[in-house]
Residue frames as a rotation matrix with the C-alpha (Angstrom) as fourth column:
UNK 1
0.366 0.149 -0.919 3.71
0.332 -0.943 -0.021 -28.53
-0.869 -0.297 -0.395 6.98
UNK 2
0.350 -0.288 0.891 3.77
0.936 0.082 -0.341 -27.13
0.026 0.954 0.298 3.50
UNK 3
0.153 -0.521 -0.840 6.58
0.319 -0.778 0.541 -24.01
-0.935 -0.351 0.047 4.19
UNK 4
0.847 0.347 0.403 6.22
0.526 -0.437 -0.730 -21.00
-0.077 0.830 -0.552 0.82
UNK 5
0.127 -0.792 -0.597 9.18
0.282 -0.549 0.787 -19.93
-0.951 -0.268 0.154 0.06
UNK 6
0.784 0.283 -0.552 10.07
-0.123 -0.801 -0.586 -17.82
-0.608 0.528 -0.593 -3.03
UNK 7
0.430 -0.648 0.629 12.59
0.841 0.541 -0.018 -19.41
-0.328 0.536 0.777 -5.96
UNK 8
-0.733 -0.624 -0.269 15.79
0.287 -0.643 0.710 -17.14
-0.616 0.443 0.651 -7.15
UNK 9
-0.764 0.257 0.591 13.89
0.552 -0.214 0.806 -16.60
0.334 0.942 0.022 -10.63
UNK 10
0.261 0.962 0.082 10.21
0.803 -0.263 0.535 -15.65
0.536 -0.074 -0.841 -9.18
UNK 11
0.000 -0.279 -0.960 12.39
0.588 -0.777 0.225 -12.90
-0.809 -0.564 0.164 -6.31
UNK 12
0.987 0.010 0.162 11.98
0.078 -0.906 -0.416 -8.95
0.143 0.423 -0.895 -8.15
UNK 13
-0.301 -0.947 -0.111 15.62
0.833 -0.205 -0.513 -7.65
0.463 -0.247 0.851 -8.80
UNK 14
0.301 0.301 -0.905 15.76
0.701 -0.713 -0.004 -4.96
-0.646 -0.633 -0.426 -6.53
UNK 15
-0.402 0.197 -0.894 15.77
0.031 -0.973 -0.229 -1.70
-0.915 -0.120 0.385 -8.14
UNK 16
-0.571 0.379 0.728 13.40
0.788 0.500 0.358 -2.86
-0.228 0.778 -0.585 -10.65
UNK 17
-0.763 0.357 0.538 10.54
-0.024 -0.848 0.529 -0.29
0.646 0.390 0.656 -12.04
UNK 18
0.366 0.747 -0.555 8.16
0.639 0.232 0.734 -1.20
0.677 -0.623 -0.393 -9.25
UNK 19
0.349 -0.020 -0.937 10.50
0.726 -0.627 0.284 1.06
-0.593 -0.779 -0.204 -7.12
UNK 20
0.814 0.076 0.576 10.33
0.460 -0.689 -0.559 4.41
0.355 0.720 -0.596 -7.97
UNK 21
-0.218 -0.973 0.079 13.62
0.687 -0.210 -0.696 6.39
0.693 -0.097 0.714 -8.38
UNK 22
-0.471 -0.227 -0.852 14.21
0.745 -0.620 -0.247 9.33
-0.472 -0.751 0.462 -5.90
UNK 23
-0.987 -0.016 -0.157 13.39
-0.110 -0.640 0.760 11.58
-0.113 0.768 0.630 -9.25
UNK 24
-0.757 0.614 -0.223 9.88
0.250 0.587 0.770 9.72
0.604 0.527 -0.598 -9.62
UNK 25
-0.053 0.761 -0.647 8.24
0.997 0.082 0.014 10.33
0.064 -0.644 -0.763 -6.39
UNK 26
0.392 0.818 0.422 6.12
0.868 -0.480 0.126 13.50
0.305 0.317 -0.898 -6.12
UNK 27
0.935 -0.252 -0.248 7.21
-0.047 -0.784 0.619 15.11
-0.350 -0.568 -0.745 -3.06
UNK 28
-0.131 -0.985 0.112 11.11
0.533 0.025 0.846 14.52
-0.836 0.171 0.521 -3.98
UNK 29
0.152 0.180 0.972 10.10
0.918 -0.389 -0.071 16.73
0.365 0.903 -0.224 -7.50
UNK 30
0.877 0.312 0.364 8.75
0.165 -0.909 0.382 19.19
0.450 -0.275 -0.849 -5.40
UNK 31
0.653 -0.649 -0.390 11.18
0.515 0.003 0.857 18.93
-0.556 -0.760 0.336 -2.83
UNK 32
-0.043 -0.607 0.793 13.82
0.859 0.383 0.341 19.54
-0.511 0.696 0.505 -5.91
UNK 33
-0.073 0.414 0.908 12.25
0.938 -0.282 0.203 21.98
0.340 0.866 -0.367 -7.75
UNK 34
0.695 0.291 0.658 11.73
-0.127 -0.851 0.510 24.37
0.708 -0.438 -0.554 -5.09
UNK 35
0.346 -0.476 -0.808 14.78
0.880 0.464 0.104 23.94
0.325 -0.747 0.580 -3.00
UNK 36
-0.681 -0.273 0.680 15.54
0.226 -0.961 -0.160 27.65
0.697 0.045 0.716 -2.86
UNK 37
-0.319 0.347 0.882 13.06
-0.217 -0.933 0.288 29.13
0.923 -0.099 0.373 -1.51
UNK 38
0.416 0.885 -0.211 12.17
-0.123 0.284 0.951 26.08
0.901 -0.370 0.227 0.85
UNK 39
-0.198 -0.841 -0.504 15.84
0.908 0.037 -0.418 26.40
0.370 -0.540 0.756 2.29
UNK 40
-0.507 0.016 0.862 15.29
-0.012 -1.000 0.011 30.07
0.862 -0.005 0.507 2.45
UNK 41
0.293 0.826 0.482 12.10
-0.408 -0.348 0.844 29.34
0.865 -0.444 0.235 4.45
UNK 42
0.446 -0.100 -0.889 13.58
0.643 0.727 0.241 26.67
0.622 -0.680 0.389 6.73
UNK 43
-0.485 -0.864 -0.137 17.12
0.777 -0.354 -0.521 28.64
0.402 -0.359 0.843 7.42
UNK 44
-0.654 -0.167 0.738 14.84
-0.255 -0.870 -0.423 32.00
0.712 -0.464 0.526 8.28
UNK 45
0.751 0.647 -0.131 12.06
-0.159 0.371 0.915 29.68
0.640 -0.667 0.381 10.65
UNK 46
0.753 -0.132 -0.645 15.32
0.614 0.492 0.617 28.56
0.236 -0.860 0.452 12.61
UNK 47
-0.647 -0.750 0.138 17.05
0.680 -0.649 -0.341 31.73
0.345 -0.127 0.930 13.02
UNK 48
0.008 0.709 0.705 13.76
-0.525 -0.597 0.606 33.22
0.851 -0.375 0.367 13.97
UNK 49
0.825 0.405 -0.394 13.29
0.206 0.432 0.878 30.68
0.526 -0.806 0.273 16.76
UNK 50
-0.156 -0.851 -0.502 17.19
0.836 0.158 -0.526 30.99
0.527 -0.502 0.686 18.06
UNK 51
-0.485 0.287 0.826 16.14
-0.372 -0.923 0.102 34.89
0.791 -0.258 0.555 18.60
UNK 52
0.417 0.782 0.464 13.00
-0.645 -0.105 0.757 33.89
0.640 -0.615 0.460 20.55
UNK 53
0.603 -0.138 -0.785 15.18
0.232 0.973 0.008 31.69
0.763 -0.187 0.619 22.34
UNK 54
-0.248 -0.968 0.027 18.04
0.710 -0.200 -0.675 33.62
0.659 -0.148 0.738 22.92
UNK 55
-0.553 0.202 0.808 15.79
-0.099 -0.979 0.176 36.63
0.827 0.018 0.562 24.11
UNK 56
0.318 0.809 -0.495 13.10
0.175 0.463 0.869 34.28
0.932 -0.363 0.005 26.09
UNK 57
0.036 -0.420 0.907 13.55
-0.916 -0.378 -0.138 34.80
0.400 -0.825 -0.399 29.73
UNK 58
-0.960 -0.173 -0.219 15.49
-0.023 0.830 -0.557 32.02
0.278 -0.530 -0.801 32.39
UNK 59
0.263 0.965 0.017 11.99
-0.396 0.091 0.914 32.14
0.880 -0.247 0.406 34.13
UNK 60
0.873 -0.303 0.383 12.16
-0.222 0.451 0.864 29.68
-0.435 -0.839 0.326 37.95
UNK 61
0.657 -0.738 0.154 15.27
0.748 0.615 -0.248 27.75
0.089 0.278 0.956 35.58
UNK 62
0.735 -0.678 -0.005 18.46
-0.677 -0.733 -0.069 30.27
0.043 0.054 -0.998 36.86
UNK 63
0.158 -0.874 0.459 22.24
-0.339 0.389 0.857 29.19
-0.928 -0.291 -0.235 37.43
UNK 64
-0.751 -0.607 0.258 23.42
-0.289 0.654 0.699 25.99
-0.593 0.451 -0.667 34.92
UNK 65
-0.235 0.834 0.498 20.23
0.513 0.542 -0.665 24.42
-0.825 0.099 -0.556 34.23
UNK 66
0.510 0.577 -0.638 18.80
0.241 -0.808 -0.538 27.10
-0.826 0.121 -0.551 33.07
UNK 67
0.242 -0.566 -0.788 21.82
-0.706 -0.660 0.257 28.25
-0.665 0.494 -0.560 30.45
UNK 68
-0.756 -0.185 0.627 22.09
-0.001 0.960 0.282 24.88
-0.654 0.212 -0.726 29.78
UNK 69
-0.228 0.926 0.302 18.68
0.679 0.373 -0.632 24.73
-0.698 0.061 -0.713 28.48
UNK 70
0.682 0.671 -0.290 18.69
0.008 -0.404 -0.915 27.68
-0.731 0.622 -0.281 26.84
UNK 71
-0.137 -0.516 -0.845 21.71
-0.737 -0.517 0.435 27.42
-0.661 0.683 -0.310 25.19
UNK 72
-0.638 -0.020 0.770 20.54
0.308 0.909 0.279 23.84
-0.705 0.416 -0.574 23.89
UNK 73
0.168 0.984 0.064 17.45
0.588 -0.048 -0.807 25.39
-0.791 0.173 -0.587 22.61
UNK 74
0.615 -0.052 -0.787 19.21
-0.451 -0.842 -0.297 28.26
-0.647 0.537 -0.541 20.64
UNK 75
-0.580 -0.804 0.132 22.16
-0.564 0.513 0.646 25.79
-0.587 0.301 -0.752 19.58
UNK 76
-0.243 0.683 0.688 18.64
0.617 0.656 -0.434 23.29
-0.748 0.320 -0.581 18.16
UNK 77
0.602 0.729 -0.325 17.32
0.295 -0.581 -0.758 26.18
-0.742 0.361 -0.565 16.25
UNK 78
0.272 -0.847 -0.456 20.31
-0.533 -0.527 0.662 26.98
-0.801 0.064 -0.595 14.71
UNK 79
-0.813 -0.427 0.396 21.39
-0.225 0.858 0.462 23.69
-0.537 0.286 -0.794 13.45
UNK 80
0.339 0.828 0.447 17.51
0.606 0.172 -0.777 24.09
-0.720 0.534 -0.443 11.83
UNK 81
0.877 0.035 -0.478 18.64
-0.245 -0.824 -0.511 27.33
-0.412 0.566 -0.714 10.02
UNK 82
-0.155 -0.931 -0.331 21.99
-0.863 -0.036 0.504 25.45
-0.481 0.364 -0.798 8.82
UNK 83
-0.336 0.465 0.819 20.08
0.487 0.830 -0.271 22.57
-0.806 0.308 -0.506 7.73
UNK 84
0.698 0.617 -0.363 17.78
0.206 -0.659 -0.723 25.11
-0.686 0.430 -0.587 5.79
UNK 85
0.581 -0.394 -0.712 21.04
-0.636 -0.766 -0.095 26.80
-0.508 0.508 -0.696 3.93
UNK 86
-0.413 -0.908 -0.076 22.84
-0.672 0.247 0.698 23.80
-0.615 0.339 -0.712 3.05
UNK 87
-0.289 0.637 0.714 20.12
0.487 0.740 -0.463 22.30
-0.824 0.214 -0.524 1.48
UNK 88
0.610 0.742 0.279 19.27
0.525 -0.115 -0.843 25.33
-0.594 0.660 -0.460 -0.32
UNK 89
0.315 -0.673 -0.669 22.66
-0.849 -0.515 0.118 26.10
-0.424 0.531 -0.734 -1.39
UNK 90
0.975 0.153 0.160 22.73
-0.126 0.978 -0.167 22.12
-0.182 0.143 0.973 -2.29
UNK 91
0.019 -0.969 0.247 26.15
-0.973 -0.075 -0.218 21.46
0.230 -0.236 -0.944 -0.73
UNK 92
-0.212 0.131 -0.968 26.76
-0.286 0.939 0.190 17.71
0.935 0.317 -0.162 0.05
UNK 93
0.344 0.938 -0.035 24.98
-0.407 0.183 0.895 16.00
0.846 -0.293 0.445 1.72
UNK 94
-0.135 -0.846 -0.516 27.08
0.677 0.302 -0.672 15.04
0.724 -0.440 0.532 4.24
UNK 95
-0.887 -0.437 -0.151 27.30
0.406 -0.579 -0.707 18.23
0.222 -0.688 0.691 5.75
UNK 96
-0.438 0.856 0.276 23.78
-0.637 -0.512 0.576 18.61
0.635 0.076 0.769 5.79
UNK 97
0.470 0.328 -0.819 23.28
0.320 0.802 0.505 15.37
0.822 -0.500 0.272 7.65
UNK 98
-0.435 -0.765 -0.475 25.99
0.694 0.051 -0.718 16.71
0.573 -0.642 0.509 10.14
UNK 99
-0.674 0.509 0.535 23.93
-0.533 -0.837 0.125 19.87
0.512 -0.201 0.835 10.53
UNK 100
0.142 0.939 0.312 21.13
-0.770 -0.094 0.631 17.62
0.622 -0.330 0.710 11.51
UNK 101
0.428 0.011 -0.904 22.34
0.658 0.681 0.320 15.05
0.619 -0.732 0.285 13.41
UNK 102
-0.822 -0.419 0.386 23.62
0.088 -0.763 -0.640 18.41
0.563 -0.492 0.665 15.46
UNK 103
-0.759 0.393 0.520 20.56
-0.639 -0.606 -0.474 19.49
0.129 -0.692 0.711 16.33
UNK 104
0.343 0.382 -0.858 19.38
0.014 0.912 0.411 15.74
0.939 -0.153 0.308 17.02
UNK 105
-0.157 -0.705 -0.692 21.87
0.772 0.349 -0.530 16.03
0.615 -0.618 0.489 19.50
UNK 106
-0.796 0.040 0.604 20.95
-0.308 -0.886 -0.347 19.84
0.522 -0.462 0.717 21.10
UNK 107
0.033 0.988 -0.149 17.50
-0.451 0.147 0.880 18.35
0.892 0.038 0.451 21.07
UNK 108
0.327 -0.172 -0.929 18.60
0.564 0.825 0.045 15.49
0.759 -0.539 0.367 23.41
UNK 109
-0.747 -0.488 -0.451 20.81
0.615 -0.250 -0.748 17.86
0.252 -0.836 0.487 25.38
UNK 110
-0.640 0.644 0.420 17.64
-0.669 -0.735 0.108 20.52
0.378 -0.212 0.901 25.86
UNK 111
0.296 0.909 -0.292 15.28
-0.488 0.407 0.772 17.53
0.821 -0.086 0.564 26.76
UNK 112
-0.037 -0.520 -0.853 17.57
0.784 0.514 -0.347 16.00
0.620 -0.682 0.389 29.37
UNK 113
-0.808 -0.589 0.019 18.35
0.396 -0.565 -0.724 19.44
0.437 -0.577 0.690 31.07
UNK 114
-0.517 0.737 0.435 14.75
-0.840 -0.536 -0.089 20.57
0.168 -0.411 0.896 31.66
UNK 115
0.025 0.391 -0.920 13.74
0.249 0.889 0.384 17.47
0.968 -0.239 -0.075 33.26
């Protein structure tokens, strides 16, 4: 059984010019270039939805459930529009990851409760 394996010398160092930097790829230009305005857009898409949340009637879903559900939903929308502003106020990343791994978490609590 003749078994291919790949000698130290012939292995690519790893951040060789085959991979392109963060700076190199397209979208990550764009992304870059236009971070204003695309924070702008995010932060006012999830501060519009928290409204239509907040406002939406409970519908059959009253009591816990129900508040539960919407407050996950407005708490999800949110954590979009704080995603949106710390990106476009380019604050560190960190707290932008926190922002979203928030409303990872609302997500989870809104999909559990309206089961």
């Amino acid at each position: 059984m003749n078994v291919m394996t790949a000698s130290p010398e012939n292995e690519p160092e790893e951040g060789t010019a085959t991979d392109p930097t963060p700076e190199e790829r397209p979208m990550s230009r764009f992304a870059q270039r236009f971070r204003i305005p695309l924070g702008i857009v995010v932060a006012l898409i999830g501060a519009a939805l928290a409204v239509v949340f907040a406002i939406r009637p409970l519908d059959s879903d009253t009591g816990s459930r129900g508040l539960i559900t919407q407050g996950a939903g407005v708490a999800l929308w949110l954590c979009v529009a704080a995603v949106g502003v710390t990106w476009a106020l380019d604050t560190s990343r960190k707290v932008t990851n926190l922002c979203a791994l928030g409303g990872i978490v609302c997500y989870g609590v809104f999909w559990v409760s309206g089961l």
